[in-house]
N, C-alpha and C positions, 0 to 999 in steps of 0.2 A: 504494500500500500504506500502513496507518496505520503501521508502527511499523516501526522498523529495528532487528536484532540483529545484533552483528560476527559473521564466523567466522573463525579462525584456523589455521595451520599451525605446527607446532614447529619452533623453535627446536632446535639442539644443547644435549643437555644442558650445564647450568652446573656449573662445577667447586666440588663441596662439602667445603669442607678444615675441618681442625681448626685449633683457636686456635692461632695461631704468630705469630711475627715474618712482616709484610708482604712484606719483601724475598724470606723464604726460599722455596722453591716448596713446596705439600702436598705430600704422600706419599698418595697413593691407589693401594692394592694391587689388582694385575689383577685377581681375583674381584670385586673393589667397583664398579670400572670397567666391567666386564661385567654387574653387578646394575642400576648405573643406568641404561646404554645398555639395556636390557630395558625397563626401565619407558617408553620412549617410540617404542612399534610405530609400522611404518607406516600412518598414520591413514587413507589411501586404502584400504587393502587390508582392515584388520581392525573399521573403525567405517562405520557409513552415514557418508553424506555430512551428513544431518538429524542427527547427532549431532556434527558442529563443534561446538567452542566448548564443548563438556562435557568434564571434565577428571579425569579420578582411572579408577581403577584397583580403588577398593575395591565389595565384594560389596554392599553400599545402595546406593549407585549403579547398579550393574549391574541389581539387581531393578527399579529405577527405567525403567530404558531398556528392560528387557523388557516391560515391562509398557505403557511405548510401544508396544512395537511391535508388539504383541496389539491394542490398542484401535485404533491410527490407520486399519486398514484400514477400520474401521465407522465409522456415524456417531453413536455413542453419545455422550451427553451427559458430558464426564469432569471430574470434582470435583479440582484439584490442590489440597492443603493443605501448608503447611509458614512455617517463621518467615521473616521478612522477609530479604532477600538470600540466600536458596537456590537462586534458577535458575527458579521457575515462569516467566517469561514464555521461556528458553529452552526450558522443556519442552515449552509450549504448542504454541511454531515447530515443533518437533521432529514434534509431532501432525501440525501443517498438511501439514509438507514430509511424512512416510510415507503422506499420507490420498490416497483419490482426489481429493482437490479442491486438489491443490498447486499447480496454475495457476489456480486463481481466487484472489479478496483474503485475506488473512488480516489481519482488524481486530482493533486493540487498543484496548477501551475501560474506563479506570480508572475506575472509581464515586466511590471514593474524593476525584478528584482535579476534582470536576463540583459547581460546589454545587448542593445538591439542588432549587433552582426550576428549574433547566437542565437538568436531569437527563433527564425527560422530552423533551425537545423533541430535546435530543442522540440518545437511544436512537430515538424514531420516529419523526424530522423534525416537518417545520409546515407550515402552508400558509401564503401571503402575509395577513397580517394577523389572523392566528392571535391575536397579540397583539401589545401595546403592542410594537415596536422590532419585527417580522417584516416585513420590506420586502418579503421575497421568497420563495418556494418553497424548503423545505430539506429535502435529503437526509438521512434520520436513519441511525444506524451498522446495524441491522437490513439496510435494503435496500441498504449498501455490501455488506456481507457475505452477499450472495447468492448462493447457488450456494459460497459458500466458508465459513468460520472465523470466527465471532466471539469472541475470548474477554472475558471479563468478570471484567478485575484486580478484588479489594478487592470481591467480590463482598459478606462483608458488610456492606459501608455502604451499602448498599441500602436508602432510606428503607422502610418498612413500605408505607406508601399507594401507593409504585412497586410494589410487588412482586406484586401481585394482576396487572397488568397485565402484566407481565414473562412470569408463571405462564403466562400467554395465551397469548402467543409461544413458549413452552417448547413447549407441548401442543400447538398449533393450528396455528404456523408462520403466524400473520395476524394484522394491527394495523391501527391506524387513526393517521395523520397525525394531530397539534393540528391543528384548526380545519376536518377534513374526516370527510365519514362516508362516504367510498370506503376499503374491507377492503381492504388489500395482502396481498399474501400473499408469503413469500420461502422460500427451501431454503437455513436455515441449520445449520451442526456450532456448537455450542454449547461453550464449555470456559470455565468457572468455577476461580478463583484468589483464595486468601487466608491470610492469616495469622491468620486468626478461626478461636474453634472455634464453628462452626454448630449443631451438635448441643447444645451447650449453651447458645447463644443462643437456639436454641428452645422449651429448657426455663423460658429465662426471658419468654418471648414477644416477644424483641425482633425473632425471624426467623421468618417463617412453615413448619409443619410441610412444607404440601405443598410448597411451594417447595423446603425443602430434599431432600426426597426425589425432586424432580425434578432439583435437581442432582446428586445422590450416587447417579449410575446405576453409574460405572465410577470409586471415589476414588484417586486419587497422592498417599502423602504422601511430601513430598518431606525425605528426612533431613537434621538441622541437619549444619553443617561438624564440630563437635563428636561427632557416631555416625560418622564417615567420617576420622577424623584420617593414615589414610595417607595421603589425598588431599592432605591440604595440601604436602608438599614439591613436589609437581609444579603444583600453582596456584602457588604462590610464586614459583618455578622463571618458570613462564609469564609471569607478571606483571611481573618483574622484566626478560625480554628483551623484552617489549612496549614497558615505557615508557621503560627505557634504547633502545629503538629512537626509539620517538618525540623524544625528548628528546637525540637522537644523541649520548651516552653508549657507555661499553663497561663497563657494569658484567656481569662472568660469574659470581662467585662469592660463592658463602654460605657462610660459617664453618658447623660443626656445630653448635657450640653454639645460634644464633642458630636454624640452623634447628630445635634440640630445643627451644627456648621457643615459637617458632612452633606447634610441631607441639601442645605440653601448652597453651596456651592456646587459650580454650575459645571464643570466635568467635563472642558472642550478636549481631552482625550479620553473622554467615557471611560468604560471599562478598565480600558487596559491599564487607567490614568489611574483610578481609584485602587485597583490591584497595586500598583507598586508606590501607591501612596502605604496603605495596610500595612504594604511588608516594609517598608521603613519605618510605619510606626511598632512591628514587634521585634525588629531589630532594638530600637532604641527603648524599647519595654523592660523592668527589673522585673517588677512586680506581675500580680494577677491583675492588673488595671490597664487597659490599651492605652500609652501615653502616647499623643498625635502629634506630630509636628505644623500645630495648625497654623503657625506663621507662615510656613512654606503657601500656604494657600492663600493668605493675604496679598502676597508679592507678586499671584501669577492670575488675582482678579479680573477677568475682562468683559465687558458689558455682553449679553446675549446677544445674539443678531435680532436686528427689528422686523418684528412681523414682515411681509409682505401680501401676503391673501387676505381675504377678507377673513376666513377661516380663522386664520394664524389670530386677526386683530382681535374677532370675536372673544378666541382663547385666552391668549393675552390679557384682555381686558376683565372677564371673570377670574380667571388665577388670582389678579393683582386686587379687585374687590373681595376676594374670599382671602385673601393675607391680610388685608388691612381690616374685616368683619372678624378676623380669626377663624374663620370657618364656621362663622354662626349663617348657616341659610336661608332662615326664618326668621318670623318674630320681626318687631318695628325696627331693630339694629341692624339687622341682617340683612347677608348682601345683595335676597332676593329685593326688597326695597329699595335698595341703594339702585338697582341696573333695574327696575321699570319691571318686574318681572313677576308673575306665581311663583312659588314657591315651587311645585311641580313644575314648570317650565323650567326655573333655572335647573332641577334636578337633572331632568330628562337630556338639556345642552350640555353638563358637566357629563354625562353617561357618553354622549356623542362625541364629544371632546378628549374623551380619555382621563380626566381629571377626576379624581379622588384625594380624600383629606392624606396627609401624608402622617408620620409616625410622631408621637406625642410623647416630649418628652414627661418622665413619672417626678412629678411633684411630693414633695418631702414634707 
């Protein structure tokens, strides 16, 4: 197989206390204790097994996994988009293991990470002396991935001159080796990933039309960590018993507080960002208490991007009224008042919107 992805089982939840004196023990009231052990089902029973390793709770994500699990059974070509450390290449596995072809390969080829004189030779192999340094017959990623999964990380740094050729293979399912004019033919699922907007790189002609509407049969976009902020205290959560495992550590618990800056910062490298934030804070951990380096997070503050849809504004504009109500919905304070709205209307837009109250720090 080209690429390995962990999967993971939970952990007990970690005890999330208010700022106190170390010695003393938190106070966390039965309801609370009852709210969190909720947030972490049995993952045998309530998730595929293809969705390991994916983690939160919140309604973007969910639409995310559905929408998995609508396409994986076909072999439609499917366009994941989304910012860098969000999870496409788990989404991708996710595809392979729901498809019927989850016992053949599931190949992982970054474009990205190939300079582009190689690019070629990698994607449809070579023959022996194809060219200068070709000693020998090579298998390019096309015909590993036969009968199974190709995906195509950083799809677009896709030279231009590559992609006519590429198109080929999209449409046709047959290439030709460097250095041979014997047609291959292969049966492959095709899944495209990046953090580019394609569509607009076609308006500037850096990406070819038809290409991209050969990728963009079925698109995923995948939500920043940022549209998903409930999600964070359970990645946190996760991350922190992961590598206090590794690191044979007993760290279990996150103050509130630490986790409410966690939660309000904004994560412009998602996941991946938040992952190596954890593990420098159990690096830097003595104690059973996750100490955060939350000044690091001060330094690297940078405004959201401003809406652009009307959608986006809508959103926007409800989030920032349910921060500033507290999450009170109802009632004459509440931020159904404030935005002109039923109380059932604002419900129903925050459902459609993906927005839910997010994790409450436990009051002492």
């Amino acid at each position: 197989m080209a690429s390995i992805v962990y999967s993971h089982q939970f952990s007990w939840p970690a005890k999330w206390s208010g700022d106190s004196n170390e010695d003393s023990a938190p106070i966390v009231r039965e309801e609370e204790f009852i709210a969190n052990t909720k947030a972490f089902p049995d993952r045998e029973e309530s998730i595929p097994r293809a969705f390991e390793g994916m983690i939160g709770t919140s309604e973007a994500l969910k639409r995310v996994m559905a929408h998995v699990q609508t396409v994986a059974a076909t072999d439609s070509t499917v366009l994941l988009e989304g910012e860098t450390g969000t999870g496409k290449e788990l989404i991708s596995r996710a595809i392979h293991t729901l498809s019927p072809r989850r016992a053949r390969n599931f190949v992982k080829f970054n474009c990205a990470a190939i300079p582009s004189g190689l690019l070629e030779s990698e994607l449809f192999g070579h023959e022996r002396g194809a060219f200068t340094g070709a000693l020998s017959r090579k298998i390019g990623r096309f015909e590993l991935a036969d009968h199974g999964t190709l995906l195509l990380d950083e799809a677009g740094d896709i030279p231009l001159e590559l992609q006519a050729k590429l198109l080929r293979v999209l449409q046709e399912q047959e290439f030709e080796r460097l250095g041979s004019t014997q047609t291959q033919r292969v049966d492959v699922r095709f899944i495209a990933a990046t953090n580019r907007n394609l569509a607009k790189m076609v308006s500037h002609e850096d990406f070819r039309e038809d290409l991209y509407f050969r990728l963009n049969v079925f698109p995923i976009v995948i939500p920043p960590l940022r549209e998903r902020r409930e999600d964070i205290p359970l990645l946190a959560e996760f991350f922190m018993h992961e590598f206090s495992r590794r690191m044979n550590k007993h760290v279990d618990t996150i103050l509130a507080s630490t986790m409410e800056r966690l939660t309000n910062y904004s994560w412009h490298g998602n996941i991946r960002e938040l992952q190596n934030f954890i593990e420098r804070a159990v690096i830097l951990t003595d104690g059973s208490t996750l100490w955060a380096p939350l000044e690091a997070l001060e330094s690297r503050i940078a405004p959201d991007p401003a809406p652009t849809t009307l959608k986006q504004v809508e959103s926007s504009h409800i989030l920032k009224t349910l921060r500033e109500t507290r999450w009170v919905v109802g009632g004459p304070r509440g931020a159904a008042v404030r935005l002109g709205l039923k109380r059932t209307t604002l419900m129903n837009k925050m459902k459609r919107h993906g927005i839910s109250r997010p994790y409450e720090q436990v009051v002492n």
